[in-house]
VMD Tcl script that builds the backbone (N, CA, C; Angstrom):
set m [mol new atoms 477]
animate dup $m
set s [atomselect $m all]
$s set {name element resname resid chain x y z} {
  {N N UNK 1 A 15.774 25.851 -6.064}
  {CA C UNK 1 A 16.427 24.667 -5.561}
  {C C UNK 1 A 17.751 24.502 -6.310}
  {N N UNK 2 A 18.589 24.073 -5.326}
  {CA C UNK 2 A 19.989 23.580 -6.259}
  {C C UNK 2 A 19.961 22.209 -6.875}
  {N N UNK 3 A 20.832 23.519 -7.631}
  {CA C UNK 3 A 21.416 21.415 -8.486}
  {C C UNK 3 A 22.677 20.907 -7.423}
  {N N UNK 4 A 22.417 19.821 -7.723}
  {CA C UNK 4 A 23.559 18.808 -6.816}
  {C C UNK 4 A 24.860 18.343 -7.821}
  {N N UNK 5 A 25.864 18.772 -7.668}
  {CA C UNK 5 A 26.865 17.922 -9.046}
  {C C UNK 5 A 27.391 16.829 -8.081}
  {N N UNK 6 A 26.633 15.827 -8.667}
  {CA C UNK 6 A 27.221 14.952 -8.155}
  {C C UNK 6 A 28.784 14.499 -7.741}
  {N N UNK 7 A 29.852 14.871 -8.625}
  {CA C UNK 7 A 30.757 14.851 -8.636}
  {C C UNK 7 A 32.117 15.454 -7.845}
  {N N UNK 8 A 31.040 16.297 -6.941}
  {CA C UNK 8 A 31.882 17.007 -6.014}
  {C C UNK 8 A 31.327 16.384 -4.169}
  {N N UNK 9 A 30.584 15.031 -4.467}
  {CA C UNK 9 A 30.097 14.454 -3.239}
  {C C UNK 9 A 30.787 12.995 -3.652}
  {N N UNK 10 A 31.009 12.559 -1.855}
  {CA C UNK 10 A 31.328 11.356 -1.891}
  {C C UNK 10 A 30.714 10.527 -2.430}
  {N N UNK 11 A 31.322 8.934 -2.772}
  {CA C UNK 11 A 30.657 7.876 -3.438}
  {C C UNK 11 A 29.709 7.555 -2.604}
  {N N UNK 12 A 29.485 7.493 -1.287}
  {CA C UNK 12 A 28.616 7.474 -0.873}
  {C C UNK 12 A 27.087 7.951 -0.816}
  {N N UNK 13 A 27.445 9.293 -0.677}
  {CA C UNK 13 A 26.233 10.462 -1.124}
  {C C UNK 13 A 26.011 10.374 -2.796}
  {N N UNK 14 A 26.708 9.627 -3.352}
  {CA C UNK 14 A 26.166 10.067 -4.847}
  {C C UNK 14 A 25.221 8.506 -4.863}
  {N N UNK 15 A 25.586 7.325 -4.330}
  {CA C UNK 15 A 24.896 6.367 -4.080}
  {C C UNK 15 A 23.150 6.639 -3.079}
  {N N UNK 16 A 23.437 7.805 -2.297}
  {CA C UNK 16 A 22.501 7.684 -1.715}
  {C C UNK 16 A 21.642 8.526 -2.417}
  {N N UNK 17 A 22.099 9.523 -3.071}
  {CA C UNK 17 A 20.859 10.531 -4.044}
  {C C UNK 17 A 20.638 9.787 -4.877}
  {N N UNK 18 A 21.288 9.071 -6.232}
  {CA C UNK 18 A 20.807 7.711 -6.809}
  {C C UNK 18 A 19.618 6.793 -6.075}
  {N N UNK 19 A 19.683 6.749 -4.835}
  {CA C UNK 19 A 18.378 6.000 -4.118}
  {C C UNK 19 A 17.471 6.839 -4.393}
  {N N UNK 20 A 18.043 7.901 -3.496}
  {CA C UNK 20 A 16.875 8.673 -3.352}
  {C C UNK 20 A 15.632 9.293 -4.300}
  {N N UNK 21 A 16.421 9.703 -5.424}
  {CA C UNK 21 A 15.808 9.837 -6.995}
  {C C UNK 21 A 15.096 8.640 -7.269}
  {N N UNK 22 A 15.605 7.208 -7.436}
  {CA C UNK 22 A 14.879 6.412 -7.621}
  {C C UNK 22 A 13.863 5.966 -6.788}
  {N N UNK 23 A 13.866 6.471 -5.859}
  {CA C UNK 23 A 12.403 6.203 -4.722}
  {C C UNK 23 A 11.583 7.602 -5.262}
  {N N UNK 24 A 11.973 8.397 -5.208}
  {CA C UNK 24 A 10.708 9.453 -5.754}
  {C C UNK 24 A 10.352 9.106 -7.067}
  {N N UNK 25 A 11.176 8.569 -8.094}
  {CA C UNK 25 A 10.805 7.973 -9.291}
  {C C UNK 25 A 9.024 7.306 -9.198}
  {N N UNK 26 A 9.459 5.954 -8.332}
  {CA C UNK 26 A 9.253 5.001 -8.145}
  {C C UNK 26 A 7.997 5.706 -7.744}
  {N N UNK 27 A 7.974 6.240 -6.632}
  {CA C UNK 27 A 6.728 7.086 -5.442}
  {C C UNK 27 A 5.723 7.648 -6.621}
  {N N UNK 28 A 6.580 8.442 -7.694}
  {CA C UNK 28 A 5.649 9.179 -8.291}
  {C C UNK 28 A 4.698 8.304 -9.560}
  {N N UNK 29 A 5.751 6.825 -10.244}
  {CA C UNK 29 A 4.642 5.905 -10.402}
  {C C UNK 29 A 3.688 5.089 -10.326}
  {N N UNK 30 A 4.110 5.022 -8.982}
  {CA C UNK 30 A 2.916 4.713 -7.804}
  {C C UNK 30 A 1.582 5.227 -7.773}
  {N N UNK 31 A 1.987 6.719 -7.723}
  {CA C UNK 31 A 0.816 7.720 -7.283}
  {C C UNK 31 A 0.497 7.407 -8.628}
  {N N UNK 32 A 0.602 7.517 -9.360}
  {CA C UNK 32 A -0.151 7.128 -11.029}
  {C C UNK 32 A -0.593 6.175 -11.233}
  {N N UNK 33 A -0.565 4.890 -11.208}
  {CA C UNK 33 A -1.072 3.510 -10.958}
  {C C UNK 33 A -2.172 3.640 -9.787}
  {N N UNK 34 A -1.324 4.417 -8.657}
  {CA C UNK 34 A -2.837 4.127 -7.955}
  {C C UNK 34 A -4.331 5.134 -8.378}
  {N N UNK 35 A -3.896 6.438 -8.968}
  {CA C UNK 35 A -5.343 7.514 -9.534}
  {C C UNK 35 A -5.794 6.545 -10.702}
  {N N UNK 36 A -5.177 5.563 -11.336}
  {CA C UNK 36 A -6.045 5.015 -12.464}
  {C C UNK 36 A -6.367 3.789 -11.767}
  {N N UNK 37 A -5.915 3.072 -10.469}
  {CA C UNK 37 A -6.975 2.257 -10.088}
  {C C UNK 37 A -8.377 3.015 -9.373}
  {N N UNK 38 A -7.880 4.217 -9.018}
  {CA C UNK 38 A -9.148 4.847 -8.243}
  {C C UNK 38 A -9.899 5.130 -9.177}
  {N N UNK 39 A -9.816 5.298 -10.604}
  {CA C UNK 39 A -10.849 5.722 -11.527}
  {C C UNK 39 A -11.457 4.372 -11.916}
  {N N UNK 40 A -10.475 3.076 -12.121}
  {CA C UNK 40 A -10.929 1.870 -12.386}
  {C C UNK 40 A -12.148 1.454 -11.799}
  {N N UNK 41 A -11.912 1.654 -10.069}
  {CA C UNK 41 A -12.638 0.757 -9.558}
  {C C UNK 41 A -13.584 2.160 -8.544}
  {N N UNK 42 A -13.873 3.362 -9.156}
  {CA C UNK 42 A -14.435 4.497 -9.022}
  {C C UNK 42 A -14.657 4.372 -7.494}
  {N N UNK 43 A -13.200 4.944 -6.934}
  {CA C UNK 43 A -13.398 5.458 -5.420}
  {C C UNK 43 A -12.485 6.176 -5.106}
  {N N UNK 44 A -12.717 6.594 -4.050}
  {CA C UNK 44 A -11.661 8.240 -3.820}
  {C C UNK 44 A -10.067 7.061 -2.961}
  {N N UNK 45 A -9.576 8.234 -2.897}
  {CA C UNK 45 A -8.351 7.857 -1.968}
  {C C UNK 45 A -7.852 6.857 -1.139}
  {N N UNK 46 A -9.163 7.553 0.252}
  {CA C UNK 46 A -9.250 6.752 1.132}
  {C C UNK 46 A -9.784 5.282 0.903}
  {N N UNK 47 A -11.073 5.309 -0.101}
  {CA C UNK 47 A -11.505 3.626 -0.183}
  {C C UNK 47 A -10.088 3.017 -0.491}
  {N N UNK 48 A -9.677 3.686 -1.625}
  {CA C UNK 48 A -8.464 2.922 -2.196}
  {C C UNK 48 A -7.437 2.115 -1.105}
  {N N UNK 49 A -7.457 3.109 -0.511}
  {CA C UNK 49 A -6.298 2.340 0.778}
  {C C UNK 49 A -6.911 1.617 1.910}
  {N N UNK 50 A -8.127 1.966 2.211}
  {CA C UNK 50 A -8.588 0.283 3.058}
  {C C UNK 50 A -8.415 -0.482 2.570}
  {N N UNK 51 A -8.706 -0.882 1.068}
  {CA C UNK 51 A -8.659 -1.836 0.341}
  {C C UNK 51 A -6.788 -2.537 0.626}
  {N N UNK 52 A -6.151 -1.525 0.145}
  {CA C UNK 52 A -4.820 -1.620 0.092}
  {C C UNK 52 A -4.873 -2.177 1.532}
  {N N UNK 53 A -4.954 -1.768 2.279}
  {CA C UNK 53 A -4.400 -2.016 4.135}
  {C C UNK 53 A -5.330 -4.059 3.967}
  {N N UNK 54 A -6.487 -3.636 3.649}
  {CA C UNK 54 A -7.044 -4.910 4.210}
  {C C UNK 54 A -6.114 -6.474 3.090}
  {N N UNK 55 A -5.699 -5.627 2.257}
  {CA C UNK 55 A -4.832 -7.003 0.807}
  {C C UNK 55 A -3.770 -7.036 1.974}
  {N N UNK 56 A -2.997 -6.113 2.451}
  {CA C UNK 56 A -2.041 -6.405 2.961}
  {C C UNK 56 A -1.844 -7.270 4.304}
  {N N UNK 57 A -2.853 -7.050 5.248}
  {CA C UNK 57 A -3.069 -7.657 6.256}
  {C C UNK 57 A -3.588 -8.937 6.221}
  {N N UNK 58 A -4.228 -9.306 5.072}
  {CA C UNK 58 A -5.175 -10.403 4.982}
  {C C UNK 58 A -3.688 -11.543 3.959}
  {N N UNK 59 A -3.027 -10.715 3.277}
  {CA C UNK 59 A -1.771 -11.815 3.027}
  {C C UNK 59 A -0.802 -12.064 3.709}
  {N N UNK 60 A -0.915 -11.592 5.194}
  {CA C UNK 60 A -0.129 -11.698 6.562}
  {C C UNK 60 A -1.313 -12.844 7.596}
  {N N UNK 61 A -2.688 -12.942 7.006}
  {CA C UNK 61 A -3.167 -13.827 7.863}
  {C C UNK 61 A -3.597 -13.285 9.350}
  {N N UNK 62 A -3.494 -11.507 9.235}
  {CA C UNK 62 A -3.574 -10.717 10.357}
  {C C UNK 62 A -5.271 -10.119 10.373}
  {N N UNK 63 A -6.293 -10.111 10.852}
  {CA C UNK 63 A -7.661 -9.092 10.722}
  {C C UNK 63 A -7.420 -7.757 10.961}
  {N N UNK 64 A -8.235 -7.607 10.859}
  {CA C UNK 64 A -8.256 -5.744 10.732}
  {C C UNK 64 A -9.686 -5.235 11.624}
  {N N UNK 65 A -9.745 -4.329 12.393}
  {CA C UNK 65 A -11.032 -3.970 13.039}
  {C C UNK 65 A -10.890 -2.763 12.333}
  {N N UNK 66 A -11.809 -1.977 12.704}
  {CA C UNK 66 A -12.391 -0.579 11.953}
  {C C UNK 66 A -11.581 0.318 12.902}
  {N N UNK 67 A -11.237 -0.291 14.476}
  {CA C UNK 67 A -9.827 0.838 14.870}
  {C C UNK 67 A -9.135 1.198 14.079}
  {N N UNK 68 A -8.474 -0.356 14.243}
  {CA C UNK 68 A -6.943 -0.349 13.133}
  {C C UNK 68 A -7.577 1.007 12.058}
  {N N UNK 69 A -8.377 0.624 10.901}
  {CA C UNK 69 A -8.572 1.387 9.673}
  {C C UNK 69 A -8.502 2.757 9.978}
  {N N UNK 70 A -9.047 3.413 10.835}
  {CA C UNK 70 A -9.226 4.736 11.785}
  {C C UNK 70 A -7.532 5.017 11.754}
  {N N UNK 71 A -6.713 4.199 12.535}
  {CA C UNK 71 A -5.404 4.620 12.916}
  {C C UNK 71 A -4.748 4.566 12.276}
  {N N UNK 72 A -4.550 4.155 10.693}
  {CA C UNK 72 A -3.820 3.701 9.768}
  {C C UNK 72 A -4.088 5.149 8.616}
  {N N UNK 73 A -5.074 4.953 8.567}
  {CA C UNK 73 A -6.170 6.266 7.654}
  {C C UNK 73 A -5.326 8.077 8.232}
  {N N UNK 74 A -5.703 7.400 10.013}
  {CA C UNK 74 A -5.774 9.023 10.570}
  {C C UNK 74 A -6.676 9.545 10.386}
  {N N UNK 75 A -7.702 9.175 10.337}
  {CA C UNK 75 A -8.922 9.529 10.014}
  {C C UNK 75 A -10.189 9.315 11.207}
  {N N UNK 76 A -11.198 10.244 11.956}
  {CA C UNK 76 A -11.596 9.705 12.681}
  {C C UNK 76 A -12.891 8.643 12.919}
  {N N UNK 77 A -13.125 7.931 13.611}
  {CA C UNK 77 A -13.924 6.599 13.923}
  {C C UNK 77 A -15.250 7.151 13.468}
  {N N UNK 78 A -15.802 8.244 13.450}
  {CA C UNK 78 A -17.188 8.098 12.871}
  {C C UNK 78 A -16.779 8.418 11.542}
  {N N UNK 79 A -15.635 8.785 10.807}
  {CA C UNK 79 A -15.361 9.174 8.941}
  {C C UNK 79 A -15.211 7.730 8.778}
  {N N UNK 80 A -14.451 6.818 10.034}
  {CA C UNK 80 A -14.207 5.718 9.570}
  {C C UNK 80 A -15.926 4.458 9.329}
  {N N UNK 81 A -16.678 5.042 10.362}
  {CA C UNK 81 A -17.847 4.176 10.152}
  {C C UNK 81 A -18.435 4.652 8.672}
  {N N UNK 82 A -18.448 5.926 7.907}
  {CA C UNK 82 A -18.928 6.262 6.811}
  {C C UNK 82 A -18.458 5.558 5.749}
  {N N UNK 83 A -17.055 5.317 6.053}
  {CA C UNK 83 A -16.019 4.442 5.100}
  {C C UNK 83 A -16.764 3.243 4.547}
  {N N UNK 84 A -16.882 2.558 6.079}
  {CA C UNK 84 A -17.121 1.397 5.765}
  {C C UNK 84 A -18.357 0.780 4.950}
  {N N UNK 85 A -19.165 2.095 6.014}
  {CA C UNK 85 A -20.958 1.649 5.022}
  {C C UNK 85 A -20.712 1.847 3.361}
  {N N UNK 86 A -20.010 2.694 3.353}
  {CA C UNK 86 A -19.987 2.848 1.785}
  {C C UNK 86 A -19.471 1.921 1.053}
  {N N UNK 87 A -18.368 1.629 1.807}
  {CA C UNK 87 A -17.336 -0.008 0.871}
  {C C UNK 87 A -18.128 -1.370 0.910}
  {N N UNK 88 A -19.179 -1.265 2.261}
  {CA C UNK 88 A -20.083 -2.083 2.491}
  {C C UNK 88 A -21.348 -2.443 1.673}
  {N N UNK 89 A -21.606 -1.075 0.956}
  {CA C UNK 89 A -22.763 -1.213 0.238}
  {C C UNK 89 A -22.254 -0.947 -1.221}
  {N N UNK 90 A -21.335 -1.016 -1.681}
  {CA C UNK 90 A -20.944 -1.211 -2.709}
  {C C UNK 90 A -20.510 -2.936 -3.062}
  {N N UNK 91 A -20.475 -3.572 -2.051}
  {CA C UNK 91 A -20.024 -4.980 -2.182}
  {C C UNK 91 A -18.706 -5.234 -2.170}
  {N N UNK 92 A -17.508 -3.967 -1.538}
  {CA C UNK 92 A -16.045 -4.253 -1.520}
  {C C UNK 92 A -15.804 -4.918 -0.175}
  {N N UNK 93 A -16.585 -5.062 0.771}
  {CA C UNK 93 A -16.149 -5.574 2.149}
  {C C UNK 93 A -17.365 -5.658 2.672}
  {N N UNK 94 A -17.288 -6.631 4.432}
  {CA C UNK 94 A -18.224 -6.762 4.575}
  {C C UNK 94 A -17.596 -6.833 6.266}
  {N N UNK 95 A -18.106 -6.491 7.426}
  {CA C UNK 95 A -18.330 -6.584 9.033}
  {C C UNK 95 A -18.772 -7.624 9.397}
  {N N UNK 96 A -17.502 -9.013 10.133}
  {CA C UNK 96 A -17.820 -10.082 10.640}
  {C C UNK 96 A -17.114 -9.991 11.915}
  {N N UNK 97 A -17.898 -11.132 12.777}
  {CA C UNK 97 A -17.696 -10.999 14.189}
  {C C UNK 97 A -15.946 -11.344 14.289}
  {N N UNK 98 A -15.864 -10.756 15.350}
  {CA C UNK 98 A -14.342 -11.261 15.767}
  {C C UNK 98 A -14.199 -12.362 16.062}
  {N N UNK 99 A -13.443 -13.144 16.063}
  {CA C UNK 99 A -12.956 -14.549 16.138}
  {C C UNK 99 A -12.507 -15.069 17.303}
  {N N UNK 100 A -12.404 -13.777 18.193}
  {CA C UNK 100 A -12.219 -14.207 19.900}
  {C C UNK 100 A -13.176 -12.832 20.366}
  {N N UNK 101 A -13.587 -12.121 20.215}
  {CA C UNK 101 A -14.688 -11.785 20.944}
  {C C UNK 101 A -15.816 -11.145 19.853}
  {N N UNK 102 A -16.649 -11.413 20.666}
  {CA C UNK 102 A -17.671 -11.753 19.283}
  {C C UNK 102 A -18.458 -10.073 19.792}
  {N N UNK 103 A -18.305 -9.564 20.383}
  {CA C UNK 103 A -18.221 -7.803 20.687}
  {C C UNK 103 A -17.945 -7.087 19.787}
  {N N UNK 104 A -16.978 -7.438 19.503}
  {CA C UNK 104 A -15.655 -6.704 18.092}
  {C C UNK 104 A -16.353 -7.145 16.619}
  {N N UNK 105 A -15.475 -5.888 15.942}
  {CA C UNK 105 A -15.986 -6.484 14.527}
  {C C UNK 105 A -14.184 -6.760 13.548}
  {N N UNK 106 A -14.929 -7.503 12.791}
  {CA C UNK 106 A -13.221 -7.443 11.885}
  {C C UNK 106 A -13.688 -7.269 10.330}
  {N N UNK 107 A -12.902 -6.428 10.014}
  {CA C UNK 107 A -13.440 -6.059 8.168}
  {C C UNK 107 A -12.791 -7.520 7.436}
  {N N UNK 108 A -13.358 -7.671 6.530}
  {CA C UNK 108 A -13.205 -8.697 5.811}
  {C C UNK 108 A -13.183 -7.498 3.896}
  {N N UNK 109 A -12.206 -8.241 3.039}
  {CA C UNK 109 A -13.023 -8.137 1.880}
  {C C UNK 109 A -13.837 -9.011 1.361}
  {N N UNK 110 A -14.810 -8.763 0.414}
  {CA C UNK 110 A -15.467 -9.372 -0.316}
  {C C UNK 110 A -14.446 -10.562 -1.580}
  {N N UNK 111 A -15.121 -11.318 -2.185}
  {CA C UNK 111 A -14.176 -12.023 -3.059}
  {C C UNK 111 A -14.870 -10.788 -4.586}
  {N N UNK 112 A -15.490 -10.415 -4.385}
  {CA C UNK 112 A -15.952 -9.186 -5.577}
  {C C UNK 112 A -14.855 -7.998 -5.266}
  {N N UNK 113 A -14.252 -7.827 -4.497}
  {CA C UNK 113 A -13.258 -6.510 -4.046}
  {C C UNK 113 A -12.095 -6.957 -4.907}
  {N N UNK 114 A -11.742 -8.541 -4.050}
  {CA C UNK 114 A -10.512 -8.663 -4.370}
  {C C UNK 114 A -10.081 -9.143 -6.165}
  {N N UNK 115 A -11.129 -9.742 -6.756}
  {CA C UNK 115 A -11.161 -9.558 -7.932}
  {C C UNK 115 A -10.917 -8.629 -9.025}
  {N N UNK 116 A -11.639 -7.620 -8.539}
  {CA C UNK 116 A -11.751 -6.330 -8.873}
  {C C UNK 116 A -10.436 -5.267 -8.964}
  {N N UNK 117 A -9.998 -5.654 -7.572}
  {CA C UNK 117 A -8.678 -4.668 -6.977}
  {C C UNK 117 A -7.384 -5.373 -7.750}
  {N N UNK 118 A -7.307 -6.899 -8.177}
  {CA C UNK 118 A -6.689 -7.642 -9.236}
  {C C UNK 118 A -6.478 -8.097 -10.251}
  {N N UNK 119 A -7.738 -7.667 -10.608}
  {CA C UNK 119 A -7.842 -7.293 -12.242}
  {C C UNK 119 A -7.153 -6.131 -12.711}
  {N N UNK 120 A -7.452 -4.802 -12.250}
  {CA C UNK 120 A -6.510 -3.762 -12.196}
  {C C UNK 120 A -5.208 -3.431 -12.195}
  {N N UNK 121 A -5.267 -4.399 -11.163}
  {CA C UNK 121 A -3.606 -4.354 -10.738}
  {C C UNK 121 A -2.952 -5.910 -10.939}
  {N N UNK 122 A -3.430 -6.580 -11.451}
  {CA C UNK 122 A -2.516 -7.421 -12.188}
  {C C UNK 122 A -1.338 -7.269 -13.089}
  {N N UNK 123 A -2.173 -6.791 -13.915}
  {CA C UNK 123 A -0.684 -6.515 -15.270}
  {C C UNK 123 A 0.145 -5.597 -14.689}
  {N N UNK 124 A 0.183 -4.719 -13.484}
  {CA C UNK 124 A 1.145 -4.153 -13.306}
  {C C UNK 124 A 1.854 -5.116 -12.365}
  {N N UNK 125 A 1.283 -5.865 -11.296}
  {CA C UNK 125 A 2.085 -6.950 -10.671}
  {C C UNK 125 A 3.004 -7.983 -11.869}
  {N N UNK 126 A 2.211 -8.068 -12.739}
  {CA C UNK 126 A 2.899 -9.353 -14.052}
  {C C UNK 126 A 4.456 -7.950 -14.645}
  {N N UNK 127 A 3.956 -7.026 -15.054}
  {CA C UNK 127 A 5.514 -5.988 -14.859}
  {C C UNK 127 A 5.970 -5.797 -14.460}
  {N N UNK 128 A 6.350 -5.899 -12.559}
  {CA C UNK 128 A 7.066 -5.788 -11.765}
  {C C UNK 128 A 7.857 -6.925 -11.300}
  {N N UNK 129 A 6.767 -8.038 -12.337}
  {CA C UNK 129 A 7.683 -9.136 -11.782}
  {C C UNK 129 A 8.504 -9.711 -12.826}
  {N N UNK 130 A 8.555 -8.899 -13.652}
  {CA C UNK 130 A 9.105 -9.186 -15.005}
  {C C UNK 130 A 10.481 -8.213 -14.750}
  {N N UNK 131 A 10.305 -6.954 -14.439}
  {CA C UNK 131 A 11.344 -5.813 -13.954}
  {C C UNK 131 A 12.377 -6.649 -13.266}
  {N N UNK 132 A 11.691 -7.600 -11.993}
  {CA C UNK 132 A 12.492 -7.932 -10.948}
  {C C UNK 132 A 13.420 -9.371 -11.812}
  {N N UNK 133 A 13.552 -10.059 -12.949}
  {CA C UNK 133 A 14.038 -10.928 -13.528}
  {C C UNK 133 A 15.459 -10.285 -13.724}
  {N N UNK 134 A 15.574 -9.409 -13.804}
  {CA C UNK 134 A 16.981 -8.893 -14.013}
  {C C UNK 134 A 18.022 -9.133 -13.036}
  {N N UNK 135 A 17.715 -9.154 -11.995}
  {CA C UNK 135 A 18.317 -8.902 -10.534}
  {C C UNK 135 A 18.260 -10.561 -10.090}
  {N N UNK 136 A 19.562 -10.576 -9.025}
  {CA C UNK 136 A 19.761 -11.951 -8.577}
  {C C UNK 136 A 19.201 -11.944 -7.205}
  {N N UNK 137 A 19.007 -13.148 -6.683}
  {CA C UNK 137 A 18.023 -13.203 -5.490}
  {C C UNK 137 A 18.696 -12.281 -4.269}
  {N N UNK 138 A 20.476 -12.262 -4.363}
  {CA C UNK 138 A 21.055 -11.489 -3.054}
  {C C UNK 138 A 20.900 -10.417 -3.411}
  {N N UNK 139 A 20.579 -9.441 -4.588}
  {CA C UNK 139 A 19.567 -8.065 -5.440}
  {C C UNK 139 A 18.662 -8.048 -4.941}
  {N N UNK 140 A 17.534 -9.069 -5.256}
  {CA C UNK 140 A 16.204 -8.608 -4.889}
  {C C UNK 140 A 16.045 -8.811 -2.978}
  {N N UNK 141 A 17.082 -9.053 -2.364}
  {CA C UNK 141 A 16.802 -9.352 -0.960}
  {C C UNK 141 A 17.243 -7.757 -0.507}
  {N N UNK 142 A 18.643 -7.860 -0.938}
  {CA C UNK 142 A 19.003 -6.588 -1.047}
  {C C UNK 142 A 17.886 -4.787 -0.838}
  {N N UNK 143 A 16.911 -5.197 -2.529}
  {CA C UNK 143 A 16.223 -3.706 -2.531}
  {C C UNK 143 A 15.378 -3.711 -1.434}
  {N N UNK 144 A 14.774 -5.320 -1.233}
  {CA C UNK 144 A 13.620 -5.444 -0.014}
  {C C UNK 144 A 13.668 -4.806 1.011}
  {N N UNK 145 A 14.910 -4.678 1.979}
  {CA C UNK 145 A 15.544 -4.574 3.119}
  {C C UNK 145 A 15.867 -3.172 2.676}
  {N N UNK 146 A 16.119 -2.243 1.877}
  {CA C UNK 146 A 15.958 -0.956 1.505}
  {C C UNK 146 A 14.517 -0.196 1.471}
  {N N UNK 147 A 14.122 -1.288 0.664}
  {CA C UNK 147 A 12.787 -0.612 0.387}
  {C C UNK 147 A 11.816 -0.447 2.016}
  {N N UNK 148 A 11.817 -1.818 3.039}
  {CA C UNK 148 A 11.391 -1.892 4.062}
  {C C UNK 148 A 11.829 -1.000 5.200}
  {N N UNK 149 A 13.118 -0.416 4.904}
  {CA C UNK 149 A 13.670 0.593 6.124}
  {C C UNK 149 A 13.410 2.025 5.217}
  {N N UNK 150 A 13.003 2.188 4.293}
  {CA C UNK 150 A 12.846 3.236 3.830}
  {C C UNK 150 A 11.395 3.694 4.144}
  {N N UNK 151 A 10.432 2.545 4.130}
  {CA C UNK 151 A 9.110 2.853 4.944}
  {C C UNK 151 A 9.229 2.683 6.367}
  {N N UNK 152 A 9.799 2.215 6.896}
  {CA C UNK 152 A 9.677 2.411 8.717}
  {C C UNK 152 A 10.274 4.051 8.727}
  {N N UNK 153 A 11.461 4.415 8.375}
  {CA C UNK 153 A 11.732 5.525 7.976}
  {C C UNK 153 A 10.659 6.909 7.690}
  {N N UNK 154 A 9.982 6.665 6.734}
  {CA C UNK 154 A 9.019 7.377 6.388}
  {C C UNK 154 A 7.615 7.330 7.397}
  {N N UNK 155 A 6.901 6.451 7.963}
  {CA C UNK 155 A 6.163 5.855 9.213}
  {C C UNK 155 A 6.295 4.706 10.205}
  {N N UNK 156 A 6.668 5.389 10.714}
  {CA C UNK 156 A 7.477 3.973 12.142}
  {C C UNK 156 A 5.749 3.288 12.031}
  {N N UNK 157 A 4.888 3.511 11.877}
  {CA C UNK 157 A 3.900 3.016 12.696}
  {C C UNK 157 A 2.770 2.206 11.287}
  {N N UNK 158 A 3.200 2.114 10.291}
  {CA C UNK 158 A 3.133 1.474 9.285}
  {C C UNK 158 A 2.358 0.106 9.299}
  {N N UNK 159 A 1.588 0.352 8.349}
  {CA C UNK 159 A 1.127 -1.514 8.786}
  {C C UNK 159 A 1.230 -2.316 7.769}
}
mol reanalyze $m
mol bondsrecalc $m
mol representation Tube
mol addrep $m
């Protein structure tokens, strides 16, 4: 692979590899925070990210069916029913009726999940929000609107 000298690319491109570095930065402390919550709260990958999908949807006030989890995962509907029994019988979530058709199911977490999944990941939320003190609010609106087109970018279909 080449090296890039910066210095022979526009201000532009040297602004945008500066992103770019700092998103793989960023990506690769991610992936580290998240293998020591998966050892924390002893589950593979995939649990990890229902969990993740259902925090996210559930602080949007949005439900989640075991489709959704299937289509989000990429994973198929009977790996996804294995998912669930397992997160189910561990006490991280639990299968309640749908709220307009009572046919359907909608995953819920447990208040034992979300405890759990925030205990962990607290002190790194209490550091990120300590990181973000530096920066002025038209900054932090700023990285948002980066950070948010950088994931539609990466999966249009994102949830």
């Amino acid at each position: 692979m080449a090296v890039i000298d910066a210095e022979q690319l526009p201000d532009r491109a040297v602004r945008e590899l500066a992103m770019l570095r700092a998103v793989r930065s960023f990506g690769d402390a991610h992936d580290r925070m998240s293998s020591g919550m998966k050892q924390g709260m002893r589950m593979n990958p995939t649990d990890l990210a229902t969990l993740r999908l259902l925090i996210m949807r559930s602080e949007r006030g949005e439900s989640v069916s075991p489709n959704e989890i299937a289509k989000h995962l990429r994973i198929s509907t009977a790996s996804t029913t294995k998912l669930l029994d397992r997160l189910s019988k561990t006490g991280h979530l639990r299968r309640v009726p749908h709220p307009s058709d009572r046919r359907a199911q909608v995953i819920e977490l447990t208040d034992l999940s979300k405890a759990e999944f925030f205990r962990l990941f607290g002190p790194k939320l209490m550091a990120m929000r300590a990181a973000f003190a530096q920066f002025s609010d038209d900054e932090l609106d700023a990285a948002a609107r980066v950070i948010d087109a950088m994931g539609i970018a990466l999966d249009p279909e994102a949830s």
